[in-house]
C-alpha positions in Angstrom: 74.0 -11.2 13.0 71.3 -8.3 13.4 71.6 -6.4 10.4 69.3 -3.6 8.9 68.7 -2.0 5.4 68.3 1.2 4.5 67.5 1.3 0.4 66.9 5.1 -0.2 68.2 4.9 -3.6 66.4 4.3 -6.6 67.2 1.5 -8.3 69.5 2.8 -11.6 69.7 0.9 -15.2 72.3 0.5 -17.3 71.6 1.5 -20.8 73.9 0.2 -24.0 73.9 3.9 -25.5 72.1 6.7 -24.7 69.0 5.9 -27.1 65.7 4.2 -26.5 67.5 1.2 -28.6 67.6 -1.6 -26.5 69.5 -3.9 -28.3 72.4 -5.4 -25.9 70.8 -4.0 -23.1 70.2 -7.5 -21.6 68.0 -8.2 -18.7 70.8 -6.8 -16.0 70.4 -3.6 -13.6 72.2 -2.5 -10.6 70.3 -2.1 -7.4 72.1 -0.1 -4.7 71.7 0.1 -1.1 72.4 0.8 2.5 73.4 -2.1 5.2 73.4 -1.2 9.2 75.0 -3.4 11.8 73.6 -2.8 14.9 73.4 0.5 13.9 76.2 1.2 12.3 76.8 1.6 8.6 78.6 -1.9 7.6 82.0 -2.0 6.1 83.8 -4.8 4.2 83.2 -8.0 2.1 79.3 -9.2 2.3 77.4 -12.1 -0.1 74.2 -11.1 -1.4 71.3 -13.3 -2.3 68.4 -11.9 -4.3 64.4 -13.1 -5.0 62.0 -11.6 -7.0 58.2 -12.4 -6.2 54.6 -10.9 -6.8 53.9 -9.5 -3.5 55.1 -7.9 -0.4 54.3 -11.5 1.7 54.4 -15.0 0.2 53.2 -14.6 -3.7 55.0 -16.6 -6.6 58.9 -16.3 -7.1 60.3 -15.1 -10.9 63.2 -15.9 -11.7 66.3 -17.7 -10.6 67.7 -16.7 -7.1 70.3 -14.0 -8.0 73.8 -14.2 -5.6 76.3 -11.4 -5.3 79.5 -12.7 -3.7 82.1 -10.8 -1.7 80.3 -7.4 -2.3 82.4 -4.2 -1.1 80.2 -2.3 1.6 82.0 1.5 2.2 80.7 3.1 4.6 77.1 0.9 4.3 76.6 1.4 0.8 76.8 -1.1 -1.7 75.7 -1.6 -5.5 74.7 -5.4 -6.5 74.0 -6.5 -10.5 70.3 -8.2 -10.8 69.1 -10.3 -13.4 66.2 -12.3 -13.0 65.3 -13.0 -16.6 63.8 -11.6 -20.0 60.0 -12.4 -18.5 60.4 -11.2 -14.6 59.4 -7.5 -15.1 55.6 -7.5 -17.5 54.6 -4.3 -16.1 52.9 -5.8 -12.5 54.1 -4.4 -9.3 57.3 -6.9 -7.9 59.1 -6.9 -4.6 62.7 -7.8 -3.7 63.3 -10.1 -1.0 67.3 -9.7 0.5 69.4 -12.2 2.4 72.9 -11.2 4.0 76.0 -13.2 5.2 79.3 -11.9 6.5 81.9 -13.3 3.6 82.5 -16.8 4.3 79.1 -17.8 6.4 77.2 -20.5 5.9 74.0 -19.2 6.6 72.7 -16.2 5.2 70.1 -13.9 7.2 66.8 -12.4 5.7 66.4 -8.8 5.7 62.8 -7.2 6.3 60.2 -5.9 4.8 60.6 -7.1 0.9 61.5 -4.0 -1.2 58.8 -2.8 -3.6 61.1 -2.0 -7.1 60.7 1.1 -8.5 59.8 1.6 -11.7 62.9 1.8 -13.5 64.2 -2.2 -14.4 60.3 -2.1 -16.2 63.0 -0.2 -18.7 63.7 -4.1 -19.3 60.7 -5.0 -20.9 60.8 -2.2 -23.6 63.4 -3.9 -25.3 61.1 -6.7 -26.4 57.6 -4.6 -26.0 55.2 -4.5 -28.7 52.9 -2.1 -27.2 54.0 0.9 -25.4 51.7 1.2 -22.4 51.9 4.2 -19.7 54.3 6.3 -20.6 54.6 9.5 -18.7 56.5 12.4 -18.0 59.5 13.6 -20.7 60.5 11.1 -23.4 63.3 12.3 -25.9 62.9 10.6 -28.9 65.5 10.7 -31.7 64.5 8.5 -34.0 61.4 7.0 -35.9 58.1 5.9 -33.7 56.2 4.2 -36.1 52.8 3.7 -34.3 49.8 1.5 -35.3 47.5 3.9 -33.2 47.4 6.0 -30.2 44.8 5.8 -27.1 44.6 9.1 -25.1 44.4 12.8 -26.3 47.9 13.1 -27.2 48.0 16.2 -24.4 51.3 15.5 -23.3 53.0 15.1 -27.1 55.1 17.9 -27.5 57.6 19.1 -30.2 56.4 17.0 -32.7 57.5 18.6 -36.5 56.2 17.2 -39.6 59.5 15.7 -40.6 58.6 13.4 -37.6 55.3 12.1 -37.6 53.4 11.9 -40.6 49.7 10.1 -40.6 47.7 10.7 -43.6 44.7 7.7 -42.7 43.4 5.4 -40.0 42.4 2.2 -40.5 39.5 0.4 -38.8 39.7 -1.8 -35.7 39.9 -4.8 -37.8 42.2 -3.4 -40.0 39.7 -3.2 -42.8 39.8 -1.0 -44.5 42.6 0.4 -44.6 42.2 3.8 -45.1 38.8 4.3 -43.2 39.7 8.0 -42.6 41.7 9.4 -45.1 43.5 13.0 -45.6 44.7 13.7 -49.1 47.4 16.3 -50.6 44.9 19.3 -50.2 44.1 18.7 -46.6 40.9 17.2 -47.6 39.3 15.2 -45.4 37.3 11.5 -46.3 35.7 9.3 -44.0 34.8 6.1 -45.8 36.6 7.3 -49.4 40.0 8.0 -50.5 39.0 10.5 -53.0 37.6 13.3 -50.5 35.8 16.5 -52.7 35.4 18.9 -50.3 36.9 19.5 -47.2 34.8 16.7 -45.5 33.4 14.1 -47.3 31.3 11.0 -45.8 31.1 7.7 -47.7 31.6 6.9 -51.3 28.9 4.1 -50.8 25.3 3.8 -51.4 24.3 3.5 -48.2 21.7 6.5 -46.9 22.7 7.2 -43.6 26.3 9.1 -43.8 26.5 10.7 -40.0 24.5 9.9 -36.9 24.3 10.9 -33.4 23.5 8.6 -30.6 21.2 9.6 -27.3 22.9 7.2 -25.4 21.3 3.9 -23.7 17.7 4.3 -25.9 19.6 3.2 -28.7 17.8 6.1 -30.6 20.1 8.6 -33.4 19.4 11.2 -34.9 21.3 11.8 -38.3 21.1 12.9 -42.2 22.5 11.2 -45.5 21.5 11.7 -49.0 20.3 9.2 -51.3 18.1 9.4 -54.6 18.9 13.5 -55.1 17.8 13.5 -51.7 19.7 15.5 -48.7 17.6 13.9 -45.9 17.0 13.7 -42.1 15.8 11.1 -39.6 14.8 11.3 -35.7 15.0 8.0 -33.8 13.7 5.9 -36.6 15.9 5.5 -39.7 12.6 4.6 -41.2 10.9 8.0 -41.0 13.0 10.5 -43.1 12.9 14.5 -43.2 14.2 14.8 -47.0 14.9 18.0 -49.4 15.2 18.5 -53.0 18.5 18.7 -54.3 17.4 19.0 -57.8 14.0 19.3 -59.5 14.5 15.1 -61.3 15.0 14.1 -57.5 11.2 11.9 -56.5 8.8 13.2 -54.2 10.0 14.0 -50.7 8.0 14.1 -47.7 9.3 18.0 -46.8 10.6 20.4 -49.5 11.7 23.7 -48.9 12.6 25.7 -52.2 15.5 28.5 -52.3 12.6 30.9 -52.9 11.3 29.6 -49.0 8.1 27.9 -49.6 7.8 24.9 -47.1 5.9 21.4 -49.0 5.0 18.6 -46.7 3.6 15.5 -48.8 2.3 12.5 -47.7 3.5 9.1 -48.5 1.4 8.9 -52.0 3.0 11.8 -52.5 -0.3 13.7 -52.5 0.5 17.4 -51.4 -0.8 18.2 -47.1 0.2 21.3 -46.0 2.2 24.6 -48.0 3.9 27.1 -46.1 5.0 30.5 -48.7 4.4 32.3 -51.6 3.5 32.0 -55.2 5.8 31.7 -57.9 4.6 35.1 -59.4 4.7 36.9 -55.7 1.1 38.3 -56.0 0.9 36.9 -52.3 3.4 37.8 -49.5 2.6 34.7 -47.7 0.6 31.9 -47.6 -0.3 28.9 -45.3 -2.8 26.3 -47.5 -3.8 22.7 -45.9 -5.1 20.2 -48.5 -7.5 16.9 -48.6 -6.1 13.5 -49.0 -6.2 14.4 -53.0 -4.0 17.2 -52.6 -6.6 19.4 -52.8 -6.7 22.9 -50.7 -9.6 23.1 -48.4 -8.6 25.9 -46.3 -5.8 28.5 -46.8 -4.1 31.9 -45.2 -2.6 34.8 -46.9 -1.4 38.0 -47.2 -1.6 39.8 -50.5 0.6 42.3 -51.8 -1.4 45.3 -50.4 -0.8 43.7 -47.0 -4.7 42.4 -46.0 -5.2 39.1 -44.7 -7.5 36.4 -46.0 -8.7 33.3 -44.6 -10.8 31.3 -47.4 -12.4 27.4 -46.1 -15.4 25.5 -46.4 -16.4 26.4 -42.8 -15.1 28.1 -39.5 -15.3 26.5 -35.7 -14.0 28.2 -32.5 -13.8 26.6 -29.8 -13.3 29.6 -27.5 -16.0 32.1 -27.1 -19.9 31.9 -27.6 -20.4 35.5 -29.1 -20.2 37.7 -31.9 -18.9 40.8 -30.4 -17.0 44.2 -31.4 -14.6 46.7 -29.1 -16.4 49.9 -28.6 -15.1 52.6 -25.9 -17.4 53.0 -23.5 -18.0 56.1 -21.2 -18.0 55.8 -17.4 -15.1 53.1 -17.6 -14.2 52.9 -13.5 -18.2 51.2 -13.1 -17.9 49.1 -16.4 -18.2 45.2 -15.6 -18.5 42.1 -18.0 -22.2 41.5 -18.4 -23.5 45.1 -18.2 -26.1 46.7 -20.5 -24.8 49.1 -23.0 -26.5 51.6 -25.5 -25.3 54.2 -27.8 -24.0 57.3 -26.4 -25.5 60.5 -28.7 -22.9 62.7 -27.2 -20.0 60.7 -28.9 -20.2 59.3 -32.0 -19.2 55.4 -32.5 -18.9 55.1 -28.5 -21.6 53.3 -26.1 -22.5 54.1 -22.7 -23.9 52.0 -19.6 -27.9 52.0 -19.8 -29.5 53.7 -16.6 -33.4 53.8 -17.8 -36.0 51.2 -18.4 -37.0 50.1 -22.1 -34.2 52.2 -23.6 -34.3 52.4 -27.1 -30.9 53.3 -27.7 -29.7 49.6 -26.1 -26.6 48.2 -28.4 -26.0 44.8 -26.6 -23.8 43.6 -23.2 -20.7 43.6 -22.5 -18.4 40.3 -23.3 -16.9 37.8 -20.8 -19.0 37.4 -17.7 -19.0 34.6 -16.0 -16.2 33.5 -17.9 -18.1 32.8 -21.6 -15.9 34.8 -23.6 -16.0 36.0 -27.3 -15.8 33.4 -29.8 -15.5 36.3 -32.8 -14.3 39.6 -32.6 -15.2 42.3 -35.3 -13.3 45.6 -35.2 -10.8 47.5 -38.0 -8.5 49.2 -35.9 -8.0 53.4 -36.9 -10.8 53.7 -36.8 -14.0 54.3 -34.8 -14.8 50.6 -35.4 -12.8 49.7 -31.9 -12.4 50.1 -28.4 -11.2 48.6 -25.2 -15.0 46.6 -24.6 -15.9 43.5 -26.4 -19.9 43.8 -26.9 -22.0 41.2 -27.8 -24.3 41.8 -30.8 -25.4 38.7 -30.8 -24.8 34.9 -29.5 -24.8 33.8 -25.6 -23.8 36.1 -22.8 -24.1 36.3 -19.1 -25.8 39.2 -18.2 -26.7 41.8 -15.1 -30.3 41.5 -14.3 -32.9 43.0 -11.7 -36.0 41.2 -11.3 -37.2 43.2 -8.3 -37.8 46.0 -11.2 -40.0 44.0 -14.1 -40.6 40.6 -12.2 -38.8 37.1 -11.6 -37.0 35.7 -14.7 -38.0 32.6 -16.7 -35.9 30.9 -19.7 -37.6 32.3 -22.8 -38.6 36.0 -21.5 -38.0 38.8 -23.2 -35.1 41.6 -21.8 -35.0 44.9 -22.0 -33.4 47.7 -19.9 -33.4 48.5 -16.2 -33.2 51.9 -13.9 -30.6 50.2 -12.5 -26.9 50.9 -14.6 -26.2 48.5 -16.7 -28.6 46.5 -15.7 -31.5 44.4 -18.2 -35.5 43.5 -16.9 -38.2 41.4 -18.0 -39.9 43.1 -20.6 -43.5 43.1 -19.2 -45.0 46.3 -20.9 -45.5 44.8 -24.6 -46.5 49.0 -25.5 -42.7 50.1 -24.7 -40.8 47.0 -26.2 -40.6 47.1 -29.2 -37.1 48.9 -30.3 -35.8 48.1 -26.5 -35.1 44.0 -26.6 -31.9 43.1 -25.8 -32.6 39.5 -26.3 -34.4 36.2 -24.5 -33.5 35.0 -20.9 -31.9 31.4 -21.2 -32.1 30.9 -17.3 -34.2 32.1 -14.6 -33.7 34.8 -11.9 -36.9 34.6 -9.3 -35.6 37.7 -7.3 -32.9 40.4 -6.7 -30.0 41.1 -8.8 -28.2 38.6 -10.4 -26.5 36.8 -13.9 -28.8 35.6 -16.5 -27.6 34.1 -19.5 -29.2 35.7 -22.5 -29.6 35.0 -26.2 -28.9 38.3 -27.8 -31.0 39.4 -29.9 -31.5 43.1 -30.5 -35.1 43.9 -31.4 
């Protein structure tokens, strides 16, 4: 007999009451269907015979073998009662395998392709579940869910009231404790204590570290804790602390910073390094002091109340510059370059002007930054005439603009004085006209032509 199968339906199950209790719900659901002979829907008595196995092809078979005798086929549907046991549906896919007879065959005849079972006999296996895996969609619940824990977000819980879930703590993985996050009467929240004092409280224990923040795979954390008085910090190393007074019996930290600002850093003696503020008594407005390995300042910044700066040390090194210099305005600006002669200017008071005669006795000094030597201190008090737009050097070493066509070729240790040439310095050859018109000694030679010396100023 050519027969064919046409299973559109879903397979239906057949609930005890219309709650999620399970209880007498037994192992049985109906499975319904559609059989063709020869194309044409079948009519009459038919015996059924049922298999449940693990895979569309071959596999392992669950279950007993499940007959259906003298089922009544209208019009090619039918509706057959399955039950393959307490253990055949555990939440892995399972396919149906289907053998027809005519009533009163011998033989019966296998129907193809096995029938993957939709998801609604794993209804079954809630009746003795203990965990409630992949549940989507719309469940109406009742009753009482009492749940040891949830996995997920929770996105898809809806219309929960407080009358129906209630969950004041979370235990730990292992159970122990109990209560590892706990919320009290007041909405007060404690992680690691049941008697939370604020609205989150970390740890009741002695422990320093209270929160921490991972970076991932380096196994490095960042976090804070408080311990000894102490509210304190650490990065990467648990070992090396950032700490903070809490109260003045707390012991010496290695940072302090005081409600009135002021910034301590101590060492691990607790000797005193570096303060960042001001005095108690506010005769400073601020203050930056860096002591010895005694405690001891050695150098210090501040402001005082009038609003000047001070810098007090033992001694000063800059690393930046090779020159003394001051800003002066100087006139004829559009021809000014670094490394030119200047000299006072007697038509404007405080201001300089390029040199353009020999042995000038008006010379001042040259102008800063030349060949990329650049200041190393610069003296000025702004609103006044003591500034300008031109760094001169008054004394220190300077690349400077140099003829030696007009008093001779250059050696290291001449003296310089003034050129014709604007802005240009000479060899001072005529000792009668010198004196008064130095600029300073040659430090490198020029044989001929124009070109940079570099000069030790030294007005004379």
């Amino acid at each position: 007999m050519k027969t064919r199968l046409f299973l559109g339906l879903a397979a239906a199950v057949l609930l005890a009451s219309t709650t999620f209790e399970t209880l007498g719900q037994g192992n049985t659901f109906t499975y319904q269907g559609r059989l063709d002979t020869f194309g044409v829907p079948a009519n009459g008595l038919y015996d059924f015979l049922f298999r449940l196995h693990d895979a569309p092809v071959d596999g392992t078979t669950f279950g007993p073998a499940v007959q259906n005798s003298q089922v009544r086929i209208t019009n090619g549907l039918f509706s057959a009662w399955l039950d393959f046991g307490a253990n055949a549906f555990n939440g892995q896919e399972r396919w149906l395998s289907i053998s027809v007879r005519t009533n009163g065959s011998v033989s019966y005849n296998p129907l193809t392709p096995r029938q993957l079972v939709t998801p609604a006999p794993y209804a079954i296996h809630s009746g003795s579940a203990t965990v409630a895996s992949g549940l989507t969609g719309s469940v109406t619940v009742p009753g009482t869910i009492t749940a040891l824990g949830f996995v997920g977000n929770g996105a898809g819980l809806t219309n929960l009231g407080t009358s129906s879930v209630r969950l004041n703590s979370l235990a730990a993985a292992d159970g122990t404790p109990v209560n590892a996050v706990f919320v009290d009467d007041a909405g007060r929240v404690g992680m690691g204590t049941t008697q939370p004092s604020v609205r989150l409280s970390l740890g009741s224990d002695v422990g320093v570290e209270k929160l921490a923040v991972a970076d991932g795979p380096a196994g490095r954390t960042t976090g804070f804790g408080v311990t000894n008085n102490l509210f304190r910090f650490h990065l990467g190393d648990k070992a090396n602390w950032f700490s903070f007074f809490i109260d003045a019996s707390a012991p010496t930290p290695l940072l302090t910073l005081s409600k009135a600002g002021q910034i301590e850093n101590f060492d691990n003696s607790g000797n005193k390094r570096v303060e960042i503020g001001g005095t108690a008594n506010n005769s400073r407005h601020g203050s930056v002091s860096v002591h010895d390995s005694s405690g001891i300042a050695r150098a210090s910044m501040s402001v005082d109340a009038a609003g000047k700066g001070r810098l007090v040390c033992d001694y000063i090194q800059i690393n930046g510059g090779a020159d003394i210099a001051e800003p002066f305005e100087v006139r004829h600006d559009s021809t000014i370059q670094p490394g030119m002669v200047v000299a006072i200017d007697p038509e404007r008071p405080g201001e300089l002007r390029l040199t353009t005669r020999a042995y000038d006795p008006t010379v001042a000094g040259i102008i800063s930054g030349a060949n990329g030597i650049l200041p190393g201190l610069m003296l000025q008090q702004k609103g006044t005439l003591a500034t300008g737009k031109h760094p001169v050097a008054l004394t220190g070493r300077v690349w400077c603009h140099v003829d030696a066509d007009a008093g001779g070729a250059i050696l290291p240790g001449d003296l310089l004085t003034t050129a014709d040439a604007p802005g240009h310095a000479m060899k001072a050859a005529d000792r009668q006209r010198a004196p008064g018109a130095i600029i300073g000694k040659a430090m490198t030679p020029l044989a001929s032509g124009k070109g940079l010396v570099l000069v030790l100023v030294s007005l004379q």
